[in-house]
mmCIF entry with sequence, helices, sheets and N, C-alpha, C, O atoms, coordinates in Angstrom:
data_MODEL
# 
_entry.id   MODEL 
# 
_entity.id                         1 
_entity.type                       polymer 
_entity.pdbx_number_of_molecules   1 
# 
_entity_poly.entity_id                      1 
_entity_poly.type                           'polypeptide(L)' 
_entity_poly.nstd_linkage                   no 
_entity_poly.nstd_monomer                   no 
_entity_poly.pdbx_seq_one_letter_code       
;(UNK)(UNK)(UNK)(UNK)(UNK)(UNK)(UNK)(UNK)(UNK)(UNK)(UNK)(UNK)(UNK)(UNK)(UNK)(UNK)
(UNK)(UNK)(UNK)(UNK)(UNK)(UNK)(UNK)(UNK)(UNK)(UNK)(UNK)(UNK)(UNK)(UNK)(UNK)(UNK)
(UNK)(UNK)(UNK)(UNK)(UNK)(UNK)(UNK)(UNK)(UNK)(UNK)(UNK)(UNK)(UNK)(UNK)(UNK)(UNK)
(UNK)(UNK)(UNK)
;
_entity_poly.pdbx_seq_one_letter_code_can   XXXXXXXXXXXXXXXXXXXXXXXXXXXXXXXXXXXXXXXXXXXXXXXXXXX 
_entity_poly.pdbx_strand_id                 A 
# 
loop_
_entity_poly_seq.entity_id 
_entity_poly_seq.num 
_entity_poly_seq.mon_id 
_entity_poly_seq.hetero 
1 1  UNK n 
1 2  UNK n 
1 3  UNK n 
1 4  UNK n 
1 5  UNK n 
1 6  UNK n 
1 7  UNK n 
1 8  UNK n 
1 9  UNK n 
1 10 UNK n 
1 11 UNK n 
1 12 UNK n 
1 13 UNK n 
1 14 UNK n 
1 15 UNK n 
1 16 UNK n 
1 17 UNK n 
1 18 UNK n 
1 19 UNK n 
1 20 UNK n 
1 21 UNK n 
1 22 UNK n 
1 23 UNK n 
1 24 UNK n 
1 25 UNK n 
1 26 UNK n 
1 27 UNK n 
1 28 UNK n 
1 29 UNK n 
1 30 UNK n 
1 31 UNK n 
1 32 UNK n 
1 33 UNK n 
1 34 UNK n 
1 35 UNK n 
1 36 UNK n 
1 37 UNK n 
1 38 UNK n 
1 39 UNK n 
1 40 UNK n 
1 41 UNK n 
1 42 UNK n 
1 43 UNK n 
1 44 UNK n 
1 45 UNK n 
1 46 UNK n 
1 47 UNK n 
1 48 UNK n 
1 49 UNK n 
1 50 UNK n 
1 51 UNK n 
# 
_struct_asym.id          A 
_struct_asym.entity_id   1 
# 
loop_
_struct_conf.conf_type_id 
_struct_conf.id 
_struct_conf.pdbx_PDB_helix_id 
_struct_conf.beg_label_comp_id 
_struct_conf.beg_label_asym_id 
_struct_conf.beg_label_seq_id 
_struct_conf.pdbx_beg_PDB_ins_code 
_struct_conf.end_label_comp_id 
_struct_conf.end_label_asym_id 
_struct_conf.end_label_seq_id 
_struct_conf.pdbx_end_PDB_ins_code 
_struct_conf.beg_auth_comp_id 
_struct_conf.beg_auth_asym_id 
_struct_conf.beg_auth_seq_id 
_struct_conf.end_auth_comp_id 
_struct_conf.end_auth_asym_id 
_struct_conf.end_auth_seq_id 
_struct_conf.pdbx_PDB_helix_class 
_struct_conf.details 
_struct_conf.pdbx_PDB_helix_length 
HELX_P HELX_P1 AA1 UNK A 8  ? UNK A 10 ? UNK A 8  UNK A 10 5 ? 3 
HELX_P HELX_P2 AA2 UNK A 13 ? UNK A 15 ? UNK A 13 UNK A 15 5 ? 3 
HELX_P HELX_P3 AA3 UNK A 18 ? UNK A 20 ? UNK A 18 UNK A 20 5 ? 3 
HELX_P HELX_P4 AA4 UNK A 23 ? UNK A 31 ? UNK A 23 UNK A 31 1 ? 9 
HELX_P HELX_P5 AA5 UNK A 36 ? UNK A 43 ? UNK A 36 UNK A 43 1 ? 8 
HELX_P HELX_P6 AA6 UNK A 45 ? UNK A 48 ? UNK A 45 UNK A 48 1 ? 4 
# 
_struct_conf_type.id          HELX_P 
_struct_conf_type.criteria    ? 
_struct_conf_type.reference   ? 
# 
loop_
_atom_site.group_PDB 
_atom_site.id 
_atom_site.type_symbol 
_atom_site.label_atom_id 
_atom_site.label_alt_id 
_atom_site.label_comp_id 
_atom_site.label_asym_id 
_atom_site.label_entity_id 
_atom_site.label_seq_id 
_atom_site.pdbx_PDB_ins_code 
_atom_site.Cartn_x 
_atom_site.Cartn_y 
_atom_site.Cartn_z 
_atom_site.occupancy 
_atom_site.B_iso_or_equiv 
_atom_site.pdbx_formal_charge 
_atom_site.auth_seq_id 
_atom_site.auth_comp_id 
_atom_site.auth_asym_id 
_atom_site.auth_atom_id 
_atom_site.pdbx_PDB_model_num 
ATOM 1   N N  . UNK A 1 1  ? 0.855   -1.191  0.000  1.00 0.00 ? 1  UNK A N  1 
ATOM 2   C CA . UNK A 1 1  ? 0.000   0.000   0.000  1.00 0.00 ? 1  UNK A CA 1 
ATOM 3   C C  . UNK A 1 1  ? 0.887   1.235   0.000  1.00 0.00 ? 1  UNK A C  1 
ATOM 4   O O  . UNK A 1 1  ? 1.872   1.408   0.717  1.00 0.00 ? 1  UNK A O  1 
ATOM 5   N N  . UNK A 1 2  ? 0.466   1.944   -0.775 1.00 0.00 ? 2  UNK A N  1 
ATOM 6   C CA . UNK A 1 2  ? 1.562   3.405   -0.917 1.00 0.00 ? 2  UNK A CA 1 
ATOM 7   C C  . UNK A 1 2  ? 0.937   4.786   -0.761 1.00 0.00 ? 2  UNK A C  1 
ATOM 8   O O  . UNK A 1 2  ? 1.021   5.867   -1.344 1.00 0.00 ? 2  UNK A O  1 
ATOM 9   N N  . UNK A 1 3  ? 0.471   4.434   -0.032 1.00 0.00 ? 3  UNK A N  1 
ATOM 10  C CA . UNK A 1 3  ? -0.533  5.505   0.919  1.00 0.00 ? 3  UNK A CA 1 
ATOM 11  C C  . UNK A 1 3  ? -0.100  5.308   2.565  1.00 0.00 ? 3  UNK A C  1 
ATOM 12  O O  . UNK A 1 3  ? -0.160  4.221   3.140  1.00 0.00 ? 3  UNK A O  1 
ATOM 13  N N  . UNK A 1 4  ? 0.228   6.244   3.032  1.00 0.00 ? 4  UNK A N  1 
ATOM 14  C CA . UNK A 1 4  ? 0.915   5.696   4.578  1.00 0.00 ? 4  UNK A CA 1 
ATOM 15  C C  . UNK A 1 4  ? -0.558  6.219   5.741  1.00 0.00 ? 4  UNK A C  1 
ATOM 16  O O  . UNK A 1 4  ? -1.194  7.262   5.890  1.00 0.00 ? 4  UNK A O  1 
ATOM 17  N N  . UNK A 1 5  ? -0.582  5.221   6.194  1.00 0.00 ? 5  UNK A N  1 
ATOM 18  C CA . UNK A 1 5  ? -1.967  4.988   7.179  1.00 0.00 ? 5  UNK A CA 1 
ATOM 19  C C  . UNK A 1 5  ? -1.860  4.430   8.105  1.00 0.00 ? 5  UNK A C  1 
ATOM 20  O O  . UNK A 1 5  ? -1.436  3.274   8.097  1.00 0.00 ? 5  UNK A O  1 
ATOM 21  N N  . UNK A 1 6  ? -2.266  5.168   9.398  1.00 0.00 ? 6  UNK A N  1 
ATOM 22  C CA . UNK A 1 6  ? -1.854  4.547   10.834 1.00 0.00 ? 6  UNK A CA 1 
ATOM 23  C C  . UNK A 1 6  ? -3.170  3.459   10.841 1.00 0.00 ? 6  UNK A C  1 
ATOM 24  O O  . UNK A 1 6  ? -4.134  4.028   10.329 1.00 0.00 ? 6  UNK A O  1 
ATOM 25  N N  . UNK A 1 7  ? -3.515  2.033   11.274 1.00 0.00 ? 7  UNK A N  1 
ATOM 26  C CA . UNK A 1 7  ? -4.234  0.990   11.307 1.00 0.00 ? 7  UNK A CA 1 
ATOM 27  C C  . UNK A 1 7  ? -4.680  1.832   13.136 1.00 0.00 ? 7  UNK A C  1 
ATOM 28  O O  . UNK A 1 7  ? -5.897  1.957   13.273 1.00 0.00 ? 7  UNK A O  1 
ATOM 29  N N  . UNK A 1 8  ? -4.264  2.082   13.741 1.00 0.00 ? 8  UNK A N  1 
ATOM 30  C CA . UNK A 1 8  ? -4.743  2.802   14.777 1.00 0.00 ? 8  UNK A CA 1 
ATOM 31  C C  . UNK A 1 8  ? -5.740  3.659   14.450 1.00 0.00 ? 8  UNK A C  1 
ATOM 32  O O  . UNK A 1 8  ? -6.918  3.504   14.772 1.00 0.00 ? 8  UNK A O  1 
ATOM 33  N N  . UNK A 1 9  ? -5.263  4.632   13.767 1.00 0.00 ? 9  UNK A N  1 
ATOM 34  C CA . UNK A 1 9  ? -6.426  5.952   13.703 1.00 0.00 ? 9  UNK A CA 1 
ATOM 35  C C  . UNK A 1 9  ? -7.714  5.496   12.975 1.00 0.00 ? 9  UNK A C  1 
ATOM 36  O O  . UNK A 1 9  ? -8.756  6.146   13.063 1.00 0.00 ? 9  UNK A O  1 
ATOM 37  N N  . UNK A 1 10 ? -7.607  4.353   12.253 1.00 0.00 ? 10 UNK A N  1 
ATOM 38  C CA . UNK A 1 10 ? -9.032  3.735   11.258 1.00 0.00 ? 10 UNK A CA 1 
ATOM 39  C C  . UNK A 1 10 ? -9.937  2.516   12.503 1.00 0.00 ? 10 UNK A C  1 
ATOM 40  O O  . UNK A 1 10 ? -11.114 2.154   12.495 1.00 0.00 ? 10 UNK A O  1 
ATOM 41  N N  . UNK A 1 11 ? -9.063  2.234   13.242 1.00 0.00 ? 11 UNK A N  1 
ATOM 42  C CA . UNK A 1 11 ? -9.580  1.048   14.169 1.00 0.00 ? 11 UNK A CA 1 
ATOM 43  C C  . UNK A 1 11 ? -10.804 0.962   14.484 1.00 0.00 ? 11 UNK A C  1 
ATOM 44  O O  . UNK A 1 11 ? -11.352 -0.139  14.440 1.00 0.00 ? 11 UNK A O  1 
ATOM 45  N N  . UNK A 1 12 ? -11.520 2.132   14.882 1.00 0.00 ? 12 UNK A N  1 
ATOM 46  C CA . UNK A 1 12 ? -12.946 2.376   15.003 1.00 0.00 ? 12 UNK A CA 1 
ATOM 47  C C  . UNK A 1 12 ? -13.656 1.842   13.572 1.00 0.00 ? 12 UNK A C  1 
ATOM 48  O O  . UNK A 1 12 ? -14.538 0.987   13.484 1.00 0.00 ? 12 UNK A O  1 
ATOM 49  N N  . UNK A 1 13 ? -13.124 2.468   12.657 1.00 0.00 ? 13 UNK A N  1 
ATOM 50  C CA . UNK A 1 13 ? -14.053 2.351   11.523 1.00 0.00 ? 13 UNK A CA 1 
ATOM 51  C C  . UNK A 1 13 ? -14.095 1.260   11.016 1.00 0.00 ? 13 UNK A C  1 
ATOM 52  O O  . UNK A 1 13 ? -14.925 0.748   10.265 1.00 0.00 ? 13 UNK A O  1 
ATOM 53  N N  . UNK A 1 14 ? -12.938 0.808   11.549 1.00 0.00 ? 14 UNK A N  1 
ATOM 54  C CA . UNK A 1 14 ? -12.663 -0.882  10.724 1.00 0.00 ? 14 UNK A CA 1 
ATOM 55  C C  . UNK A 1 14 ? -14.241 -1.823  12.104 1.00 0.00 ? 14 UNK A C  1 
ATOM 56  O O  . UNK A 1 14 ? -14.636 -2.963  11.856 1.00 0.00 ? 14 UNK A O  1 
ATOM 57  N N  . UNK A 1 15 ? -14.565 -1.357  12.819 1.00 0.00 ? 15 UNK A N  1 
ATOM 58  C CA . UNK A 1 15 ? -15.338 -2.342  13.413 1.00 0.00 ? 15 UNK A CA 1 
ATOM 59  C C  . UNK A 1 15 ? -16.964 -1.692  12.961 1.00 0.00 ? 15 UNK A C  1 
ATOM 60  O O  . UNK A 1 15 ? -17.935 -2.017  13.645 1.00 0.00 ? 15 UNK A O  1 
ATOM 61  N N  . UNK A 1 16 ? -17.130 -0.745  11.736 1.00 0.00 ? 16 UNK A N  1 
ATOM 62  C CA . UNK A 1 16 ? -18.731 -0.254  11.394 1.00 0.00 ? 16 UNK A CA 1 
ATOM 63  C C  . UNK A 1 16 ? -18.033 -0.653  9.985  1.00 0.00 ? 16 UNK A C  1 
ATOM 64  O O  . UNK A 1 16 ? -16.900 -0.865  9.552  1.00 0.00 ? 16 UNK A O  1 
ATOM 65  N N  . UNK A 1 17 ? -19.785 -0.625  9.380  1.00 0.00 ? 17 UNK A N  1 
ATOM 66  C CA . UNK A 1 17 ? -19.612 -0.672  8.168  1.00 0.00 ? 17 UNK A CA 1 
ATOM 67  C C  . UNK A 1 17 ? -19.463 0.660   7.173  1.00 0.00 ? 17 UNK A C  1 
ATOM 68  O O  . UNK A 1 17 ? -20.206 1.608   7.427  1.00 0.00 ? 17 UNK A O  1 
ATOM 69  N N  . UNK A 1 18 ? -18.851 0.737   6.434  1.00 0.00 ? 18 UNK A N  1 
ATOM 70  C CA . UNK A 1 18 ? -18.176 1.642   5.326  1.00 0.00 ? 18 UNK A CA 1 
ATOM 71  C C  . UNK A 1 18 ? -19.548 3.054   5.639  1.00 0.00 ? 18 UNK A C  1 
ATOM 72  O O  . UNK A 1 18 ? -19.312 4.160   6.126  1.00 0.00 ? 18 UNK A O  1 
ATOM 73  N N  . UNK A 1 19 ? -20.692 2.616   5.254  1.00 0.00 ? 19 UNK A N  1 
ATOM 74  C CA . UNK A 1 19 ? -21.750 3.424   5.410  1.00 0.00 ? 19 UNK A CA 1 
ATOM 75  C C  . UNK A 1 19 ? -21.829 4.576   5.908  1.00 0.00 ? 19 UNK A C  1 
ATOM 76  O O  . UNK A 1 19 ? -22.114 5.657   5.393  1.00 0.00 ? 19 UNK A O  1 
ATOM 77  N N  . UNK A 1 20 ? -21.288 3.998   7.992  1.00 0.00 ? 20 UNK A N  1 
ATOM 78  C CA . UNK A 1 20 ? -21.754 4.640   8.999  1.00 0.00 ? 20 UNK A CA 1 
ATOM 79  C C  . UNK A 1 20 ? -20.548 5.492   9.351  1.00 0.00 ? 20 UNK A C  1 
ATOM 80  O O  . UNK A 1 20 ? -20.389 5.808   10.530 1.00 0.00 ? 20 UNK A O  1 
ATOM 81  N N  . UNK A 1 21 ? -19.565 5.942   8.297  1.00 0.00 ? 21 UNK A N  1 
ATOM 82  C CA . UNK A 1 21 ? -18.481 6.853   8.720  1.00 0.00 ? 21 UNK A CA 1 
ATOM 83  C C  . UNK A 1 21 ? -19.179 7.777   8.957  1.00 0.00 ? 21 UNK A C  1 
ATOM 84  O O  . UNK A 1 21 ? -20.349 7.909   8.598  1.00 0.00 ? 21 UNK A O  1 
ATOM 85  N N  . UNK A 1 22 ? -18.518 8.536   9.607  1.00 0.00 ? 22 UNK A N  1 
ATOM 86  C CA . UNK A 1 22 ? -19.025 10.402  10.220 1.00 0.00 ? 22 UNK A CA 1 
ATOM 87  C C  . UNK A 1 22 ? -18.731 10.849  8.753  1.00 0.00 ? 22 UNK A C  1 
ATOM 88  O O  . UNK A 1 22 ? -18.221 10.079  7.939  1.00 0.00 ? 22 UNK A O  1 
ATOM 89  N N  . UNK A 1 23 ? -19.175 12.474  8.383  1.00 0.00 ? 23 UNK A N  1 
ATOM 90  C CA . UNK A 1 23 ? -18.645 13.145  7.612  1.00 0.00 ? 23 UNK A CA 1 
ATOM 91  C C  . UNK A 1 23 ? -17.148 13.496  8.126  1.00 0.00 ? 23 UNK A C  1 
ATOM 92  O O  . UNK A 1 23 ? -16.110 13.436  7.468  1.00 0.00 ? 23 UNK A O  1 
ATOM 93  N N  . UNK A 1 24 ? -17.295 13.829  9.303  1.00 0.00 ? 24 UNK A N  1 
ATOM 94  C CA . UNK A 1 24 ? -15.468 14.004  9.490  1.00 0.00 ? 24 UNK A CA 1 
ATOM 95  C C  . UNK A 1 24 ? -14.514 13.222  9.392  1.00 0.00 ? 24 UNK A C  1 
ATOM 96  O O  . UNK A 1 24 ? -13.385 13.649  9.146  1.00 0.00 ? 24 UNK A O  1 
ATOM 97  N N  . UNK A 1 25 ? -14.913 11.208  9.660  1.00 0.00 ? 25 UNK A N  1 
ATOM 98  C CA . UNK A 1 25 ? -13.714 10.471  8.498  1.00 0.00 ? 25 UNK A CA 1 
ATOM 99  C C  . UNK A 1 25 ? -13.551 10.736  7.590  1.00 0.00 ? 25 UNK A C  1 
ATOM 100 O O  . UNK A 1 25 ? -12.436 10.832  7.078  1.00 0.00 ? 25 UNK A O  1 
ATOM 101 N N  . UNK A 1 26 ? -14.670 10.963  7.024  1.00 0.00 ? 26 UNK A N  1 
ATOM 102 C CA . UNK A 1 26 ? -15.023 10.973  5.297  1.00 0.00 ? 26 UNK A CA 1 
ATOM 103 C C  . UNK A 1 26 ? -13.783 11.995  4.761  1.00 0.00 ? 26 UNK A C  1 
ATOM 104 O O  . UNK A 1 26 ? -13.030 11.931  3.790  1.00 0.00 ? 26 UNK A O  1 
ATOM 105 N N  . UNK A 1 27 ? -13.919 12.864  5.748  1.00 0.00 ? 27 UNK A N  1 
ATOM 106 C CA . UNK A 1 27 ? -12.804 14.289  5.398  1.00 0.00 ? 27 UNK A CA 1 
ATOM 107 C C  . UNK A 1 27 ? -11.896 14.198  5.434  1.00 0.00 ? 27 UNK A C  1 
ATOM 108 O O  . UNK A 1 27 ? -11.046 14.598  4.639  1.00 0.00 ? 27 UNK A O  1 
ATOM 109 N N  . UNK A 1 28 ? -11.730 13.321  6.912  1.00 0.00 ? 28 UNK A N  1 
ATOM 110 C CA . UNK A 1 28 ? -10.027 12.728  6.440  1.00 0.00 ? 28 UNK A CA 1 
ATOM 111 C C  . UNK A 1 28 ? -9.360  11.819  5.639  1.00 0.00 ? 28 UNK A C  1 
ATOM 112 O O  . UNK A 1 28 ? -8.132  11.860  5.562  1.00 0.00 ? 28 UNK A O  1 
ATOM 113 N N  . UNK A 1 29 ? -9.990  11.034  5.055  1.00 0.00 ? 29 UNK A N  1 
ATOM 114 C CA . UNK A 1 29 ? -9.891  10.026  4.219  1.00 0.00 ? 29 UNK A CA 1 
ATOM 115 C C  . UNK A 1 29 ? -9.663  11.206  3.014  1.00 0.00 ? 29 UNK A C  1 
ATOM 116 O O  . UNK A 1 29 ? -8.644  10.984  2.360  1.00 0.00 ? 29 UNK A O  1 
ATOM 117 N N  . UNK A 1 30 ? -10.385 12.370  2.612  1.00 0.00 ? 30 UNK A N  1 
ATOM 118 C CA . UNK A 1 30 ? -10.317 13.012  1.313  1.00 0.00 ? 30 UNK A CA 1 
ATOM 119 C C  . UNK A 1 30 ? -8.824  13.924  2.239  1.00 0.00 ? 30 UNK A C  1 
ATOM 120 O O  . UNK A 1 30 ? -7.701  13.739  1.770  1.00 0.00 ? 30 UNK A O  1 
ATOM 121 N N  . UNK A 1 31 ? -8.916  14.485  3.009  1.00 0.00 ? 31 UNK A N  1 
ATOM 122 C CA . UNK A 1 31 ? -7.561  15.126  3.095  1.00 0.00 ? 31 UNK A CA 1 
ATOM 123 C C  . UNK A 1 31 ? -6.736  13.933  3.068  1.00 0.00 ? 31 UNK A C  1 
ATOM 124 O O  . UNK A 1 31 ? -5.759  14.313  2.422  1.00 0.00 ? 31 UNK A O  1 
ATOM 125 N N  . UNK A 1 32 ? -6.518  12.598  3.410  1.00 0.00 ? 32 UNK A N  1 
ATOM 126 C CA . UNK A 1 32 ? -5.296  12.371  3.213  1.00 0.00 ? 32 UNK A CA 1 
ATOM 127 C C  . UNK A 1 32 ? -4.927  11.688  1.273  1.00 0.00 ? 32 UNK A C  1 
ATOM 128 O O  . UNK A 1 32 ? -3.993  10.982  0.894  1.00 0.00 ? 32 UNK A O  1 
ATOM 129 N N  . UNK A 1 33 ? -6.100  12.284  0.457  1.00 0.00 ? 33 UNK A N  1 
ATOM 130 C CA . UNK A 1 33 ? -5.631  12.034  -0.611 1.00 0.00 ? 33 UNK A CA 1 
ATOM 131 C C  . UNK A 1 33 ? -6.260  10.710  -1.688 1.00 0.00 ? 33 UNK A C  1 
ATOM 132 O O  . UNK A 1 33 ? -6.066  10.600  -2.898 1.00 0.00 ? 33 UNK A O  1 
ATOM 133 N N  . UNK A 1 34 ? -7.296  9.522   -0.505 1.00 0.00 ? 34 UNK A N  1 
ATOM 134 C CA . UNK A 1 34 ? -7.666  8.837   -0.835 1.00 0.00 ? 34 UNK A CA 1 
ATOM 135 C C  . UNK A 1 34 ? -8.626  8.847   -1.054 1.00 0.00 ? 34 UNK A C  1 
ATOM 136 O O  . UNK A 1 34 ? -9.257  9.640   -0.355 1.00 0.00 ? 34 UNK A O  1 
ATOM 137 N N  . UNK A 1 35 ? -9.712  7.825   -2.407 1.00 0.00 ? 35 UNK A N  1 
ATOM 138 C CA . UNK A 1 35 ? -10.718 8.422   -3.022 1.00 0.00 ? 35 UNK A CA 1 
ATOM 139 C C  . UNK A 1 35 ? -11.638 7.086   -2.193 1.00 0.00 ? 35 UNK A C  1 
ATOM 140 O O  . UNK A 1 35 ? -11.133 6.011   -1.873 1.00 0.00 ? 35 UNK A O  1 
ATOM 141 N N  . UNK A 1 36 ? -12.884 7.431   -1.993 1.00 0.00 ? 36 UNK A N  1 
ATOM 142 C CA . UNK A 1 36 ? -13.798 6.116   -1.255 1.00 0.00 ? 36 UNK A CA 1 
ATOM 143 C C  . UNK A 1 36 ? -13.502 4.845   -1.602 1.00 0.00 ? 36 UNK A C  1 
ATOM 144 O O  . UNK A 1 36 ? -13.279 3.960   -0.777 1.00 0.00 ? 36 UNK A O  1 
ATOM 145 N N  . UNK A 1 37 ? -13.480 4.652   -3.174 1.00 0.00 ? 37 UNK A N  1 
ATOM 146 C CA . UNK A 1 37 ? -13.033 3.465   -3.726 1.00 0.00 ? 37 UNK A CA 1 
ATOM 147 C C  . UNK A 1 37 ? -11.740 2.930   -3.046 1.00 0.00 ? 37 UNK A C  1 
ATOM 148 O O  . UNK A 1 37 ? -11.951 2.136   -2.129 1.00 0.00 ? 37 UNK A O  1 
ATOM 149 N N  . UNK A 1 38 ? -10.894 3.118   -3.227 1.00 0.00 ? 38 UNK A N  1 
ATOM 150 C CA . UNK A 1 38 ? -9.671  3.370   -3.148 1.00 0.00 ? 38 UNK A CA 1 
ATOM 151 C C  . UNK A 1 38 ? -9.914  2.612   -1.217 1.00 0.00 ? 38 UNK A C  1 
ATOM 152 O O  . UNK A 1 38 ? -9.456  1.546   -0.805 1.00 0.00 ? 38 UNK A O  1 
ATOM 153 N N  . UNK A 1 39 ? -10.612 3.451   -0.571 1.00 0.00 ? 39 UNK A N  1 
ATOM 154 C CA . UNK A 1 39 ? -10.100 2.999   0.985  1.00 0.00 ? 39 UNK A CA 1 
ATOM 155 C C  . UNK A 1 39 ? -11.434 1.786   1.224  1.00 0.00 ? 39 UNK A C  1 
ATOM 156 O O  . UNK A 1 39 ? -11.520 0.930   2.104  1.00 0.00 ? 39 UNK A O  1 
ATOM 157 N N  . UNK A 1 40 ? -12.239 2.048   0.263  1.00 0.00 ? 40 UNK A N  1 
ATOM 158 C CA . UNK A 1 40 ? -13.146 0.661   0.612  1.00 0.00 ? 40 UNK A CA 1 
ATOM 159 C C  . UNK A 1 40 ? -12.295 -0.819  0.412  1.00 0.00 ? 40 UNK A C  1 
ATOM 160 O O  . UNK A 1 40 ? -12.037 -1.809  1.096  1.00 0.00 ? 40 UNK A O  1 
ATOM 161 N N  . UNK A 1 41 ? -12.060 -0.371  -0.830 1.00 0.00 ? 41 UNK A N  1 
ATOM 162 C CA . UNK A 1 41 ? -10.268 -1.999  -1.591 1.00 0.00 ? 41 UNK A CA 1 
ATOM 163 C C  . UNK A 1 41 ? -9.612  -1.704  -0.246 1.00 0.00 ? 41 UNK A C  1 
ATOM 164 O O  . UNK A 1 41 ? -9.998  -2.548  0.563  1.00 0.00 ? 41 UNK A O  1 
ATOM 165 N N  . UNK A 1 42 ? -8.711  -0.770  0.343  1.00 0.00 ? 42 UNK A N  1 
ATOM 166 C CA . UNK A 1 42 ? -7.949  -0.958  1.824  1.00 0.00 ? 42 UNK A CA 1 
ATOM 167 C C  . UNK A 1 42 ? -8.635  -1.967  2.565  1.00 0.00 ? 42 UNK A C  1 
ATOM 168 O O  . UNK A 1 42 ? -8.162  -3.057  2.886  1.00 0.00 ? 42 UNK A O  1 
ATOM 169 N N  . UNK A 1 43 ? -9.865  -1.506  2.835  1.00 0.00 ? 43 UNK A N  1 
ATOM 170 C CA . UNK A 1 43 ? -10.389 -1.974  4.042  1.00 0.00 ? 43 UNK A CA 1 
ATOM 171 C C  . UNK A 1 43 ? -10.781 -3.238  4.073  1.00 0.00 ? 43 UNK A C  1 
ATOM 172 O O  . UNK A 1 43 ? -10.882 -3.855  5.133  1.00 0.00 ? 43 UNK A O  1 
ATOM 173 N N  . UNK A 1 44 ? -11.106 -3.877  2.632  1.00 0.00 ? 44 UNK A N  1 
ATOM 174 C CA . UNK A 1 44 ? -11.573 -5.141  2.531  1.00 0.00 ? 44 UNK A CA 1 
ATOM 175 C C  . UNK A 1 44 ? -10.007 -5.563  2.678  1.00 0.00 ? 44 UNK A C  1 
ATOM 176 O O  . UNK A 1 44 ? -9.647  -5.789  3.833  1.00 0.00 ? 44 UNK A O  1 
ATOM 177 N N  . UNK A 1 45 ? -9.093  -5.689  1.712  1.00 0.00 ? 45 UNK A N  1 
ATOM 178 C CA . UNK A 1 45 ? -7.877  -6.340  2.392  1.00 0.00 ? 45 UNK A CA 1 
ATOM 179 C C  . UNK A 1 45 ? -7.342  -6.143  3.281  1.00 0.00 ? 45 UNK A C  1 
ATOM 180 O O  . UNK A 1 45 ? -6.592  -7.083  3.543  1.00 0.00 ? 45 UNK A O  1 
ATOM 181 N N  . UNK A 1 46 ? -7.279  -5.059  4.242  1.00 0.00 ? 46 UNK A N  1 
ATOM 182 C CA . UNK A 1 46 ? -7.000  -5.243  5.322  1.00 0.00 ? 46 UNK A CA 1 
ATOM 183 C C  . UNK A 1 46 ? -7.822  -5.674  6.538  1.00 0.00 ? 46 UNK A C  1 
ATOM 184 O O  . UNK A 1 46 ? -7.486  -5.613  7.720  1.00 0.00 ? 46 UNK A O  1 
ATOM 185 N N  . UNK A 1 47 ? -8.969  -6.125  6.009  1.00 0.00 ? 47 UNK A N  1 
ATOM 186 C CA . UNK A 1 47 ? -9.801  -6.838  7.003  1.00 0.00 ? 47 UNK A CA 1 
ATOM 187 C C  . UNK A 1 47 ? -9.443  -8.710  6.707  1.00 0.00 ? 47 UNK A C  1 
ATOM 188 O O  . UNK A 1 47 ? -9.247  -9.697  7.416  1.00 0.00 ? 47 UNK A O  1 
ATOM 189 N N  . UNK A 1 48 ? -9.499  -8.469  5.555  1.00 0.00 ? 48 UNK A N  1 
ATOM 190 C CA . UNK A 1 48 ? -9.206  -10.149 4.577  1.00 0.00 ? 48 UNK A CA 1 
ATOM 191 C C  . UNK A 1 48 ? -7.720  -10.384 5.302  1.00 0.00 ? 48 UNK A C  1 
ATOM 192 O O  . UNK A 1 48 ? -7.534  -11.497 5.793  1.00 0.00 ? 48 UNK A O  1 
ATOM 193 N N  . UNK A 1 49 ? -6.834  -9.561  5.377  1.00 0.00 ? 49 UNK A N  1 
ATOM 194 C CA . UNK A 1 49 ? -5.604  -9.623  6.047  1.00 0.00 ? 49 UNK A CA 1 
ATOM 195 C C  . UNK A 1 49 ? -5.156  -9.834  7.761  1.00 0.00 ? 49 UNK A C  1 
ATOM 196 O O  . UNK A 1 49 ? -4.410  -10.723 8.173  1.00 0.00 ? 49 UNK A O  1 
ATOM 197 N N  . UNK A 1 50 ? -5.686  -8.991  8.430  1.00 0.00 ? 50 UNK A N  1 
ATOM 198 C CA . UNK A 1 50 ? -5.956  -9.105  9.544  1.00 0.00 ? 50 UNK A CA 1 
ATOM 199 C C  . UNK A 1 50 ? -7.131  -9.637  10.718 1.00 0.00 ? 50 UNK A C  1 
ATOM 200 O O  . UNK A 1 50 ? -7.140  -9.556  11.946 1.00 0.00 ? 50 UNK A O  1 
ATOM 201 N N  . UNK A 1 51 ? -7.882  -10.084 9.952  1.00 0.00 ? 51 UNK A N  1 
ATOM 202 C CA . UNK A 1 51 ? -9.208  -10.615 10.663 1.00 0.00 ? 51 UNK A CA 1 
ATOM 203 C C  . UNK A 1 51 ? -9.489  -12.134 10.792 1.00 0.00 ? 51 UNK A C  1 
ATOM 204 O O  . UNK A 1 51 ? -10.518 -12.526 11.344 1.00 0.00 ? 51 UNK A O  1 
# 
């Protein structure tokens, strides 16, 4: 992954579904550059990865 992302700061979100982000993840996810698509693919492999 070549996007640098603390697995800490998402930890919450990794236990809701994609849906129920706040608008203020949402914001940080767009400030740090990444497009929804983009961190939904993260999240499934890093759930497929770590879970």
């Amino acid at each position: 992954m070549s996007k640098a992302m603390s697995y800490y700061d998402w930890d919450l979100s990794f236990r809701r579904s994609i849906s129920d982000y706040t608008q203020e993840e949402k914001e940080k996810v767009n400030i740090l550059g990444i497009s929804d698509n983009d961190f939904k693919d993260f999240l499934k492999k890093w759930k497929k990865n770590n879970l």
